[in-house]
C-alpha positions in Angstrom: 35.7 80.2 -22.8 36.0 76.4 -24.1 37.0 76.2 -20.8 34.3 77.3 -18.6 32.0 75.3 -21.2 33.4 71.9 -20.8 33.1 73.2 -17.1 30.0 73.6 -16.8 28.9 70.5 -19.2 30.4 68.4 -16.8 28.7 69.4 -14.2 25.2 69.1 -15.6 26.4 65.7 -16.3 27.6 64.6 -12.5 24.2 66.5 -11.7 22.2 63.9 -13.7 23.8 61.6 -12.5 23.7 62.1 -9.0 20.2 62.7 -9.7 19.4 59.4 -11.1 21.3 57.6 -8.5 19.7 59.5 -5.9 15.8 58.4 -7.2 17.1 54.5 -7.7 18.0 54.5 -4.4 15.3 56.4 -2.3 12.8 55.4 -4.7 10.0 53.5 -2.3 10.2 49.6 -2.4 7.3 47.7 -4.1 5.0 46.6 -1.7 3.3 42.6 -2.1 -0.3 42.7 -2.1 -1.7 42.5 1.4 -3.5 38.8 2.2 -6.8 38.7 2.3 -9.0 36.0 4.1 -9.9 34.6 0.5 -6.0 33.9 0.4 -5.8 32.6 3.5 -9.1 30.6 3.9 -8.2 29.4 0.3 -5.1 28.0 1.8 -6.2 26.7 5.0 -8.9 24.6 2.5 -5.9 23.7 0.3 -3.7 21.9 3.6 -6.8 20.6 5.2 -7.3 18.8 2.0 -3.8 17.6 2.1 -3.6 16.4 5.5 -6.8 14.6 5.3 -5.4 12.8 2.7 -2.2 11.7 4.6 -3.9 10.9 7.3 -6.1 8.1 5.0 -2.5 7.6 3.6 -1.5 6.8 7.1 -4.2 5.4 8.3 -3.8 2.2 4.8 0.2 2.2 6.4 -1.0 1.3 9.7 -3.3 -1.2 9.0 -0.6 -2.8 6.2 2.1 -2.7 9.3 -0.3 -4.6 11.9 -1.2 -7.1 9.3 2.4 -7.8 8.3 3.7 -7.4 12.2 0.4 -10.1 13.4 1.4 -12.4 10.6 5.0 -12.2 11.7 4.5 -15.3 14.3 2.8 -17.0 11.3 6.0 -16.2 9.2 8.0 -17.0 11.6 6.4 -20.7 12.1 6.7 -20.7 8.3 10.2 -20.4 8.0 11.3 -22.4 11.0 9.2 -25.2 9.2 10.9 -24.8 5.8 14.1 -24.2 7.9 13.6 -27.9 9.1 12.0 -29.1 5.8 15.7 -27.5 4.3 17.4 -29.7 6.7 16.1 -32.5 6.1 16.0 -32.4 2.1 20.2 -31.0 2.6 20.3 -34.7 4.9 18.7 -36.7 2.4 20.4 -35.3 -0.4 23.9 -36.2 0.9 22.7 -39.8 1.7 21.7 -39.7 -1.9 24.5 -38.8 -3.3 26.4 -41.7 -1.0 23.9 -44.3 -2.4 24.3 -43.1 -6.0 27.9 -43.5 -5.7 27.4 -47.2 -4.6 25.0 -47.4 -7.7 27.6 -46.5 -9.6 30.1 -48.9 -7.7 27.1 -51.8 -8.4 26.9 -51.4 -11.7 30.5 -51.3 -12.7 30.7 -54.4 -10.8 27.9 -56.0 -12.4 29.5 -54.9 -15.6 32.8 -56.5 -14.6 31.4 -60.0 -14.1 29.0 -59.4 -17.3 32.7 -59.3 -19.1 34.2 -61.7 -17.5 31.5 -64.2 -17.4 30.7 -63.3 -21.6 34.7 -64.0 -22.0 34.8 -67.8 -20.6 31.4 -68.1 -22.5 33.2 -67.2 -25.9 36.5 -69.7 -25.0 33.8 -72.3 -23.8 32.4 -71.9 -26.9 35.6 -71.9 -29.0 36.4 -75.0 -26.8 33.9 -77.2 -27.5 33.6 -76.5 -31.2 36.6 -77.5 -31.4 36.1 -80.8 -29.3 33.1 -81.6 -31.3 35.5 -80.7 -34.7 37.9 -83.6 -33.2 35.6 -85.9 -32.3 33.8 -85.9 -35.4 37.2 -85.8 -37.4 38.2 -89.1 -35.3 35.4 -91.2 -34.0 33.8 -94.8 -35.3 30.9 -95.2 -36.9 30.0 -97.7 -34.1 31.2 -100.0 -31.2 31.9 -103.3 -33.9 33.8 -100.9 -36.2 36.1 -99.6 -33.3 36.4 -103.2 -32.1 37.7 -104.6 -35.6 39.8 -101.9 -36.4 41.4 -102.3 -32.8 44.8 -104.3 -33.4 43.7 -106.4 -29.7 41.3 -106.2 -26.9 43.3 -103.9 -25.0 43.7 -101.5 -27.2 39.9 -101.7 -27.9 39.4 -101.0 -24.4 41.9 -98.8 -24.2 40.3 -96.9 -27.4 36.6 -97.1 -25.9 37.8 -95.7 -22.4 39.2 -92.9 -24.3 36.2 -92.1 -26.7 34.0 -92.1 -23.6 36.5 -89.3 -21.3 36.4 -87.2 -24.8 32.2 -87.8 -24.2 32.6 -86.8 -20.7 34.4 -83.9 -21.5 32.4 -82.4 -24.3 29.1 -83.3 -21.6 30.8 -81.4 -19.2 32.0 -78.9 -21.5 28.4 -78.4 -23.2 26.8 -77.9 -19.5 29.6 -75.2 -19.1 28.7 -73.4 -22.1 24.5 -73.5 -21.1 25.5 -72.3 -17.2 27.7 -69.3 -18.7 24.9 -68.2 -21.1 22.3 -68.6 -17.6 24.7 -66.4 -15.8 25.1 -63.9 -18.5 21.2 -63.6 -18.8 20.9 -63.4 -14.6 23.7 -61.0 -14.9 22.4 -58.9 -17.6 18.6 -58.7 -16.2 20.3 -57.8 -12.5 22.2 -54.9 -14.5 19.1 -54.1 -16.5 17.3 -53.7 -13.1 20.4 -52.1 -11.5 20.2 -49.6 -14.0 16.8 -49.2 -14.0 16.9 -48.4 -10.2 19.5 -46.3 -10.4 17.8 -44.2 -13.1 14.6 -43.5 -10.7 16.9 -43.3 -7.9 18.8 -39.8 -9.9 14.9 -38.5 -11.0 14.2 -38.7 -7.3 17.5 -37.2 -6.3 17.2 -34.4 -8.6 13.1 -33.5 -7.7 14.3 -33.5 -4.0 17.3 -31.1 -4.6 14.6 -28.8 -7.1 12.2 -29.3 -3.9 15.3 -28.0 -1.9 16.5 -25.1 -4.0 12.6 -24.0 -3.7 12.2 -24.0 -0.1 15.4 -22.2 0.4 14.3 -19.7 -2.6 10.5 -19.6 -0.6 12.7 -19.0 2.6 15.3 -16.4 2.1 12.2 -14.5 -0.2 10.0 -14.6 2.5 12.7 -13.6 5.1 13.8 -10.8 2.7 9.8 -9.4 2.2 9.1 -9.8 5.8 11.7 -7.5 6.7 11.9 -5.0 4.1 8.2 -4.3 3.6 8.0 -3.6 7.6 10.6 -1.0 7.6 10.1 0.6 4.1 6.3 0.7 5.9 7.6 1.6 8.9 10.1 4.8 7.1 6.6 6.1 4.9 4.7 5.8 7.5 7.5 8.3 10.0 7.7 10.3 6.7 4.0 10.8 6.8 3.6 11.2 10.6 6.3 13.7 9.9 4.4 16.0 7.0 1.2 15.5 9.3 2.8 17.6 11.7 4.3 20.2 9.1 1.0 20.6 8.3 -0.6 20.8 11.2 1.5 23.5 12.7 0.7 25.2 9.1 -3.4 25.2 9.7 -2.3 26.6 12.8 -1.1 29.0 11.9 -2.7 29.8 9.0 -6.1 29.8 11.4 -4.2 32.4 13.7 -3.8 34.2 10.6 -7.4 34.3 9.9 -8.4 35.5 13.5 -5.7 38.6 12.8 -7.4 39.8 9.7 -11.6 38.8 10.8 -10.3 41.3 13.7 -8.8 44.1 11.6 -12.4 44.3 9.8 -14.9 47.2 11.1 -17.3 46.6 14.0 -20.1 44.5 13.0 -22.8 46.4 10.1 -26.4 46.9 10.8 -27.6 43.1 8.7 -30.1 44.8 6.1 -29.2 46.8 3.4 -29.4 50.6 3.8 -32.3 51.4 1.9 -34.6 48.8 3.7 -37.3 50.4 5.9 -37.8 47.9 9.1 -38.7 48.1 12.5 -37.5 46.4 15.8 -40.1 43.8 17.2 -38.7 41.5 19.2 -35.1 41.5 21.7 -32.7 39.3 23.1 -33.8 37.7 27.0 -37.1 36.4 27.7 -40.8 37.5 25.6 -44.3 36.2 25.3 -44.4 33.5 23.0 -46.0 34.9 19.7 -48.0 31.4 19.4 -49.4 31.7 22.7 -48.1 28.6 24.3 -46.0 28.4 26.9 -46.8 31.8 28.3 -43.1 33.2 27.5 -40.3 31.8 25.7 -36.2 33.1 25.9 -35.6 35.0 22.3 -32.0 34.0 20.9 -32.1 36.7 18.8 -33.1 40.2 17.5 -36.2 40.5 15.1 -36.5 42.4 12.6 -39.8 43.5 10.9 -39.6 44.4 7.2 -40.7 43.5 3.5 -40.9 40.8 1.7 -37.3 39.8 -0.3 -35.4 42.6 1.6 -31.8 42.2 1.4 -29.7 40.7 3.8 -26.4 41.2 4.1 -23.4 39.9 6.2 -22.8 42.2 9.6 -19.1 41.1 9.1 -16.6 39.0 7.1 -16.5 35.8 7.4 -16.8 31.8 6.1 -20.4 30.1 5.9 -20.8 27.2 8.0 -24.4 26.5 7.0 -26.5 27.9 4.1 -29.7 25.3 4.5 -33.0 24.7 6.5 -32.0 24.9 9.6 -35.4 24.1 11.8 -37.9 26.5 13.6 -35.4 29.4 11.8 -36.2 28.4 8.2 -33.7 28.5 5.7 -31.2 30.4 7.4 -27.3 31.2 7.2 -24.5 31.3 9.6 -21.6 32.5 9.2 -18.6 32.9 11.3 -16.1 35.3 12.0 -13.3 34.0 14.2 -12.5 33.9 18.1 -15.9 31.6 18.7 -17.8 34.1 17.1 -20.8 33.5 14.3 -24.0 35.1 13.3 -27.2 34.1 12.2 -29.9 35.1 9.9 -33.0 33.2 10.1 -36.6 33.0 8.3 -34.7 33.7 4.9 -37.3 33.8 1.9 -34.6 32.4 0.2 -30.7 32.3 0.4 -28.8 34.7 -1.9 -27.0 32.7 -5.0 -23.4 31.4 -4.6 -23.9 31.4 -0.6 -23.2 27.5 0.4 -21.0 26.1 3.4 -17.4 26.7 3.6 -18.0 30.1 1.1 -15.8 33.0 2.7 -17.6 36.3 2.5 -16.5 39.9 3.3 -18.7 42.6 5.5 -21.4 43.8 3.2 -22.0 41.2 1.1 -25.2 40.1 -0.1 -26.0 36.7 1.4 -30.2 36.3 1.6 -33.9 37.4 1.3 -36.7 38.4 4.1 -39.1 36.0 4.3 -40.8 34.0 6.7 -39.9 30.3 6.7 -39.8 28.4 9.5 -41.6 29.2 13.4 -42.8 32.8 11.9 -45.5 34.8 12.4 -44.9 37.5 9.2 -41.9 38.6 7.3 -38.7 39.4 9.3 -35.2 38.8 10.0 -34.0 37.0 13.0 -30.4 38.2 14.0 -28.3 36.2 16.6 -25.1 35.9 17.6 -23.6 32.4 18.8 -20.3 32.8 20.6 -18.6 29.8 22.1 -16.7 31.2 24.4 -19.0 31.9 27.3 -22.8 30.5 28.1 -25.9 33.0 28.8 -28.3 32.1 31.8 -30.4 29.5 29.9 -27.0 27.9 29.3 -26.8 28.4 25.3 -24.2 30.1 24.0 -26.1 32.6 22.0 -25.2 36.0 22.8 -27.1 39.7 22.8 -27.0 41.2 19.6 -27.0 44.4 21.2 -23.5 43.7 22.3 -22.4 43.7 18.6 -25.2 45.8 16.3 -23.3 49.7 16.2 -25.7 52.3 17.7 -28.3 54.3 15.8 -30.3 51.7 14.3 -33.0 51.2 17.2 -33.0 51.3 20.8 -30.7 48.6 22.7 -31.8 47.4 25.9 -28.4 46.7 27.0 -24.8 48.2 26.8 -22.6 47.5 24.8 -19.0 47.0 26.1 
């Protein structure tokens, strides 16, 4: 019996089982929200925006390229002239550098005599102090004390020729002594200006190698910018050309999109609301004028009598291209609907809140008021279709209503196809 009970438990088991398997896997798939032309047209604004914007974007990259690539013979005059100005400072610098050394040879020559000549100046000196040392230590008073302290004439002579070369000598000595201390002050000024020269000379050198350092700098920064803005400008500007397109092909699109689903709506709706009373008064082709001049006029349109502030609605969805006065029709909208195809409503008392250019609306909605602004004789609705595609025999592209109004709502005078 615990037999046939385990049995059968196990069963009922593999039964729920199988059962809840069974509904995972045939259970229906969740299905995304269909697109409506809200979505879409919300979109299409959305890119339009965006490629608008690169194209400005684009537009700021091409003018920046032509103004670098129409300077580039300017630049290109500017760096062959710092090219030679670079030259010619790298020339003069190494001539500099040759004339600094002989500076420096100049000086330590001038430095060489300054030692030599200040080292016979000091023995000169040492010389003749000692002469005059001697001369005082050994001289006469005078020529009568020399003469009777000489032992004979001769050696008087002798004694007087002697004093006189020791004179001589300390003379020439002396004149020695003043032309070493003229050459040492000649040598020392000559230095002084050597030095002096030589100093100017290096501030000179140095501005002309800051001068060069800057051109080269000025050079290989212009060289550098020159080049790198133009292709970094060149490589946005292929990016953007590049989204441009990506964009482009996604209005596209997008804008076939929109065709699909205005076509998947109903055929057009009677334009006033169900509970308005109206009548017919005027067709589509040619009519006497209502204002008596000329004769007859061509009627774009249908007319529509009814009350005052009747509601309007759209014959099919759609996105408003105008909502405004719009001439002999008063304030009037128009909307269209896709494949060429828009509608108009004309003489509006007054256009229904919300409804503005670029609104999408959907078949039905409310969008205006009878009235009887513009070229009007009473209150009524002008209906007219405009469709691009093809011309009528006035050469407008406005097209019989009766072509798109459904049936039952008064008598056509034409076909529809």
């Amino acid at each position: 019996m615990k037999k046939h009970v385990r049995r059968l438990t196990a069963f009922l088991l593999f039964a729920v089982m199988l059962t809840a398997v069974l509904t995972v896997a045939w259970a229906p798939e969740e299905v995304a929200a269909e697109r409506t032309i809200l979505d879409v047209e919300k979109e299409l604004k959305e890119c339009q925006a965006m490629l608008a914007e690169i194209k400005s974007e684009l537009a700021k990259i091409q003018s920046e390229i032509s103004s670098l690539e129409s300077k580039s013979g300017q630049n290109d005059k500017l760096l062959e002239s710092y090219q030679t100005e670079i030259e010619a400072l790298e020339a003069e610098i190494a001539i500099g550098s040759e004339i600094e050394e002989s500076y420096d040879q100049k000086r330590a020559d001038v430095a060489a005599q300054i030692a030599l000549t200040e080292s016979e100046y000091d023995y000169q000196k040492e010389q003749y102090k000692e002469l005059m040392r001697f001369i005082y230590e050994n001289s006469a008073d005078n020529t009568f004390e020399l003469l009777f302290t000489s032992d004979n004439l001769t050696d008087y002579l002798s004694r007087r020729d002697d004093f006189n070369d020791i004179m001589n000598a300390a003379n020439d000595l002396l004149r020695s002594v003043k032309s070493s201390i003229s050459d040492l002050e000649q040598l020392r000024s000559s230095y002084e200006d050597t030095q002096r020269e030589y100093e100017e000379y290096l501030s000179d050198l140095r501005r002309t190698e800051l001068d060069y350092r800057s051109k080269v700098d000025q050079y290989e920064t212009i060289a550098q910018q020159l080049g790198l803005d133009v292709e970094s400008l060149k490589s946005q500007y292929s990016g953007k050309n590049s989204r441009i397109a990506e964009l482009t092909a996604k209005i596209n699109k997008l804008k076939k999109e929109r065709e699909e689903l205005y076509a998947r709506e109903s055929d057009y709706k009677w334009p006033l609301k169900s509970n308005v009373s109206y009548r017919v008064t005027s067709y589509f082709g040619y009519r006497n004028d209502p204002f008596g001049k000329p004769t007859t006029e061509f009627h774009k349109g249908l007319d529509i009598a009814c009350s005052v502030n009747s509601n309007i609605i759209a014959a099919r969805g759609g996105t408003v291209t105008k909502a405004a006065w719009y001439g002999g029709y008063g304030n009037c909208v128009i909307i269209y609907h896709g494949n060429g195809v828009s509608t108009l409503y004309g003489h509006m008392n007054k256009i229904a809140s919300g409804i503005k250019e670029g609104v999408v609306v959907k078949q039905g909605d409310l969008i205006g008021y009878v009235g009887t602004t513009g070229r009007s004789t009473g209150y009524h609705l002008h209906f007219g279709v405009i469709n691009t595609n093809q011309h009528d025999a006035t050469g407008t592209q406005y097209d019989n209503p009766d072509k798109y109004l459904p049936d039952g709502y008064y008598t056509k005078k034409l076909k529809t196809k």
